[in-house]
Backbone as ProteinMPNN parsed JSONL, in Angstrom:
{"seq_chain_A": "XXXXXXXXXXXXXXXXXXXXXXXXXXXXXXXXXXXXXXXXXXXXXXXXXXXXXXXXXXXXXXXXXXXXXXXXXXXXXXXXXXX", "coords_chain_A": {"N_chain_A": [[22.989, 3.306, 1.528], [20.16, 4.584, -0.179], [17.691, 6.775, 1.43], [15.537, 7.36, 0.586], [14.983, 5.311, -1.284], [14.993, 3.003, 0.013], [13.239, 3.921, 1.941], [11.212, 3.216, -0.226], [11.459, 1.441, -0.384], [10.083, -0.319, 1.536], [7.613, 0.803, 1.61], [6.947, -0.248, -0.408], [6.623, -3.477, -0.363], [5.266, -3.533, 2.407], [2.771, -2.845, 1.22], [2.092, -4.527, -1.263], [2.099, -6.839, 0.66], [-0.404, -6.362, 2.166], [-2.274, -4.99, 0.501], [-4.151, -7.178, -1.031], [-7.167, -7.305, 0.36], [-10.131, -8.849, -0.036], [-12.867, -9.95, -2.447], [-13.011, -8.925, -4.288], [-12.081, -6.896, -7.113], [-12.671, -3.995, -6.896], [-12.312, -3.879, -4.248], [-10.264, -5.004, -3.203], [-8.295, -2.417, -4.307], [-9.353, -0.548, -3.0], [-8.712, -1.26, -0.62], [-5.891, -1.545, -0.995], [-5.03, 0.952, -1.641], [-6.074, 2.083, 0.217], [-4.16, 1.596, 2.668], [-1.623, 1.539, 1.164], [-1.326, 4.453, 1.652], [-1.224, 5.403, 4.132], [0.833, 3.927, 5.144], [2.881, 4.706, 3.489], [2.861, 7.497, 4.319], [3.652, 7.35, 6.671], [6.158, 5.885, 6.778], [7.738, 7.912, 5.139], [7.211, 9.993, 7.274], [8.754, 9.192, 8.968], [11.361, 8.447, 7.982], [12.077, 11.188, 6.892], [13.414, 12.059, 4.394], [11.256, 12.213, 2.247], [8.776, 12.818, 2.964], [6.143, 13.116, 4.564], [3.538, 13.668, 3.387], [4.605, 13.164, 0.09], [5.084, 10.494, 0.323], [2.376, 9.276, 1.213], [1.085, 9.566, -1.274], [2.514, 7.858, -2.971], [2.861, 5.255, -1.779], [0.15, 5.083, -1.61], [-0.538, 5.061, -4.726], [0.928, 2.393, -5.176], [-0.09, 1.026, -3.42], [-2.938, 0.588, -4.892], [-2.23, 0.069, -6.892], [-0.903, -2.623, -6.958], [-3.224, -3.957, -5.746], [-4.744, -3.722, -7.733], [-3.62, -5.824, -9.86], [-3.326, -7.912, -8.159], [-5.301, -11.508, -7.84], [-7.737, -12.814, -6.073], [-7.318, -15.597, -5.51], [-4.561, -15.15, -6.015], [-3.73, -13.736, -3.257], [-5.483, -13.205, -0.596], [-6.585, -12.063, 2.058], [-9.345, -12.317, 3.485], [-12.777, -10.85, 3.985], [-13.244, -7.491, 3.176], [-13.491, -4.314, 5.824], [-15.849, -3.3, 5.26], [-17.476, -5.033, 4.026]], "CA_chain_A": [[21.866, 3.228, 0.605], [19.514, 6.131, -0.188], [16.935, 6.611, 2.451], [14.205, 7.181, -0.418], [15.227, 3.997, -1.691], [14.605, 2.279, 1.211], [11.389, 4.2, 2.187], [9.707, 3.156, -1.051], [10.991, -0.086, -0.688], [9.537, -0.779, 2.496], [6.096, 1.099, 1.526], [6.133, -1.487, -1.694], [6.71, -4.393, 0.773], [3.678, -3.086, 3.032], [1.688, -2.424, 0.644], [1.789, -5.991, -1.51], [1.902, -7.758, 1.975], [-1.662, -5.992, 2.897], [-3.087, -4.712, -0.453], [-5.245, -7.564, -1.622], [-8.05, -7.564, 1.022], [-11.607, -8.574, -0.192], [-12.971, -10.965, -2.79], [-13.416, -7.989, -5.651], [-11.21, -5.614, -7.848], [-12.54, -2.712, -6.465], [-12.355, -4.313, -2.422], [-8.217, -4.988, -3.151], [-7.9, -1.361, -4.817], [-9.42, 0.474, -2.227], [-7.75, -1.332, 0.842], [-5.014, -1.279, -0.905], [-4.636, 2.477, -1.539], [-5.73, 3.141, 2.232], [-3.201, 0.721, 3.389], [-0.323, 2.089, 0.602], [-1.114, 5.724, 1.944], [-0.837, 5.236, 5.519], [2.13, 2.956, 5.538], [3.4, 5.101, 2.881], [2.743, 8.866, 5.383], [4.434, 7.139, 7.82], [7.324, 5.66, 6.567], [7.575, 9.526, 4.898], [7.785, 10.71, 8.212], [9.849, 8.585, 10.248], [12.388, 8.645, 7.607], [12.173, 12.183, 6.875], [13.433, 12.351, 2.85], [10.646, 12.748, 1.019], [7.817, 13.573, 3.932], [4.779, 12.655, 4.96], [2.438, 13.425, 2.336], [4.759, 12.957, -1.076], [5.039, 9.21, 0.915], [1.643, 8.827, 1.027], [1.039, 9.811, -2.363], [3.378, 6.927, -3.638], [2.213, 4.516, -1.32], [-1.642, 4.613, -1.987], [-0.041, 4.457, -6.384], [1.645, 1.375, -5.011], [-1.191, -0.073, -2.865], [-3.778, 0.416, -5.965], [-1.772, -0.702, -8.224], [-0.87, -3.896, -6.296], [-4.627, -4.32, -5.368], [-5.577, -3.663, -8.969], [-3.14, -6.679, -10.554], [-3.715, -9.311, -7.891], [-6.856, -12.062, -7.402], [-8.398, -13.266, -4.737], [-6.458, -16.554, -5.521], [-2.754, -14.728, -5.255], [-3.502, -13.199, -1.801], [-6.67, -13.41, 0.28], [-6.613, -11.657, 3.876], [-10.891, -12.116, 3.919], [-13.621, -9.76, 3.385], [-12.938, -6.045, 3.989], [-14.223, -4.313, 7.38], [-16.695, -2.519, 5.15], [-18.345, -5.741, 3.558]], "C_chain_A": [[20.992, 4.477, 0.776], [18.298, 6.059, 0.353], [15.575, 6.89, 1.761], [14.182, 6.154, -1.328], [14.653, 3.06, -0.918], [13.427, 2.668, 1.584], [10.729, 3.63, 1.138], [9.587, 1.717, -0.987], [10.097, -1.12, 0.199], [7.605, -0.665, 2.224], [5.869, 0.245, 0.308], [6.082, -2.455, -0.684], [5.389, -4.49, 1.19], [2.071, -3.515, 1.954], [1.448, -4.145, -0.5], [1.91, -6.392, -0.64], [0.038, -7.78, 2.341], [-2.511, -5.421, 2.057], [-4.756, -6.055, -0.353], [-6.168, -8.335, -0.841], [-9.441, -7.093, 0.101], [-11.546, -9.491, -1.561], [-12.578, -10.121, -4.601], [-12.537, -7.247, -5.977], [-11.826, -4.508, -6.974], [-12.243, -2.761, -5.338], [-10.634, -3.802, -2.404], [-8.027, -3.73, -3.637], [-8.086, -0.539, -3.641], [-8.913, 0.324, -1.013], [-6.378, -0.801, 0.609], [-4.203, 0.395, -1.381], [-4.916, 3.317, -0.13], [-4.407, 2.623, 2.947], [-1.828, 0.892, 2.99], [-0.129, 3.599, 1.304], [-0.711, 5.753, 3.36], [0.381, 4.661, 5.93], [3.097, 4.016, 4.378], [4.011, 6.876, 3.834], [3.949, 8.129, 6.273], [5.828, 6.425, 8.015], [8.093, 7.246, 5.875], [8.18, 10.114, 5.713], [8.603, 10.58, 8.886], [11.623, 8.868, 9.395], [12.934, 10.118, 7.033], [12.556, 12.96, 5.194], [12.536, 12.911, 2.052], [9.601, 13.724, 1.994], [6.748, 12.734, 3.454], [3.678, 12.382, 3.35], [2.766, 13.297, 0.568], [4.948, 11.007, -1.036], [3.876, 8.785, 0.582], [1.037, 8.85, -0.439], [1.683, 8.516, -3.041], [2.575, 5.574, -2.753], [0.59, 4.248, -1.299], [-1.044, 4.264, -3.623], [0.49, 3.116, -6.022], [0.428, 0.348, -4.652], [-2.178, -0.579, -4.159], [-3.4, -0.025, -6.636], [-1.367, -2.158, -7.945], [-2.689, -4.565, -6.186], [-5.096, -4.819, -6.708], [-5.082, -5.396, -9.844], [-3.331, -7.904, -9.791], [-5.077, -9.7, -8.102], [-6.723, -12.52, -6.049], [-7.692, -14.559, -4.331], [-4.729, -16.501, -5.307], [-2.811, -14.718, -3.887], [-4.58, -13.32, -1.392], [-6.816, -13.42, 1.811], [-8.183, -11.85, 4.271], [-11.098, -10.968, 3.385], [-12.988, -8.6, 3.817], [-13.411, -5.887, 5.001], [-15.622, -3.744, 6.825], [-17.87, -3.472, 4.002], [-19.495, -6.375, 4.699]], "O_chain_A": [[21.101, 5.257, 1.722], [17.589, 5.213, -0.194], [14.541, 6.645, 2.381], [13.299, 6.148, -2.187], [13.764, 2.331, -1.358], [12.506, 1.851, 1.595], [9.537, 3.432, 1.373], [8.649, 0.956, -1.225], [9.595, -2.2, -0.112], [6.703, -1.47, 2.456], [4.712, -0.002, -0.033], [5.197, -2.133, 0.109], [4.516, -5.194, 0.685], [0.997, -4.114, 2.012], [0.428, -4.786, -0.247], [1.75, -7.388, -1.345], [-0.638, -8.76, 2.652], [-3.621, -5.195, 2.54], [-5.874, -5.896, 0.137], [-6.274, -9.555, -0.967], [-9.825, -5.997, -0.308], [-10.426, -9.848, -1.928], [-12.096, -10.595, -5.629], [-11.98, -6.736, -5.006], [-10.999, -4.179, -6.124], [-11.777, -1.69, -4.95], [-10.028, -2.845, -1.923], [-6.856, -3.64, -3.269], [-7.151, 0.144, -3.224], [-8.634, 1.275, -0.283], [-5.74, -0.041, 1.337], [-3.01, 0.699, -1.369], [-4.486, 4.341, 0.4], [-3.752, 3.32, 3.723], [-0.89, 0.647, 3.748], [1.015, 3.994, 1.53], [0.384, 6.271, 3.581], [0.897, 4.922, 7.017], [4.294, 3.944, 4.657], [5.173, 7.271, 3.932], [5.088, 8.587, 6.372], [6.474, 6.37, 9.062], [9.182, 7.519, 6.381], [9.252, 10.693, 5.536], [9.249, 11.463, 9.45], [12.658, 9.284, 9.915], [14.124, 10.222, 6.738], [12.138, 14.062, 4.839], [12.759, 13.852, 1.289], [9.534, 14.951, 1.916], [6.526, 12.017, 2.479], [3.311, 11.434, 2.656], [1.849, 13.299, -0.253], [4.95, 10.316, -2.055], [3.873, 7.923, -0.297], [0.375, 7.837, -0.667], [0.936, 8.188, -3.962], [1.648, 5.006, -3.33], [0.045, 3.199, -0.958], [-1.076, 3.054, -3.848], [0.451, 2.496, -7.084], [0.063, -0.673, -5.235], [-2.272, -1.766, -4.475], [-4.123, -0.754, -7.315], [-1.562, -2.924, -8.889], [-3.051, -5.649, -6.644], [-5.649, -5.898, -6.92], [-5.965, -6.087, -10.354], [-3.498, -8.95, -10.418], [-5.966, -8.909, -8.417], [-5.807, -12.548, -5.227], [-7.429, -14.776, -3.148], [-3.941, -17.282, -4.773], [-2.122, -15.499, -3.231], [-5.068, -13.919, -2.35], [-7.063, -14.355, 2.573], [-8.416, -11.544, 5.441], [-10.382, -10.23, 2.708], [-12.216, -8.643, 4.775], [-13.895, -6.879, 5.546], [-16.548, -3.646, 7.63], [-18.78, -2.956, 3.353], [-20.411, -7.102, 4.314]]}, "name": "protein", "num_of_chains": 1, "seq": "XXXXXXXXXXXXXXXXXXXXXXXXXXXXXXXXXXXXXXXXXXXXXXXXXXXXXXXXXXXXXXXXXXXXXXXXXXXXXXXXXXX"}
């Protein structure tokens, strides 16, 4: 299987698993674009295909866009750290 296949599928995974933290559209957008970029960098790097930062790039578009379509009623990890 193609190892940028697998990286994105893991950083989608991640990223709807841990996107929709916080009660608000903008709470779930912005965790979930820190939480797509970071998991996104670092799956990037470990697997080496695309790299670090065209990873994180995809993985924050993934997180936000996950964040942006759920509610509070799909997923609900609690408040953010920054409420």
């Amino acid at each position: 299987m193609n190892r940028n296949l697998v990286s994105l599928g893991i950083v989608a995974a991640c990223a709807l698993a841990l996107s929709a933290c916080g009660s608000r559209s903008n709470d779930r957008v912005a965790s979930g674009t820190g939480v797509g970029a970071g998991t996104g960098a670092l799956v990037g790097a470990a697997f080496g295909g695309i790299g670090a930062i065209p990873g994180a790039l995809i993985g924050a578009g993934i997180g936000a866009g996950t964040g942006a379509v759920t509610d509070k009623d799909q997923l609900y990890l609690g408040e953010p750290v920054w409420r």
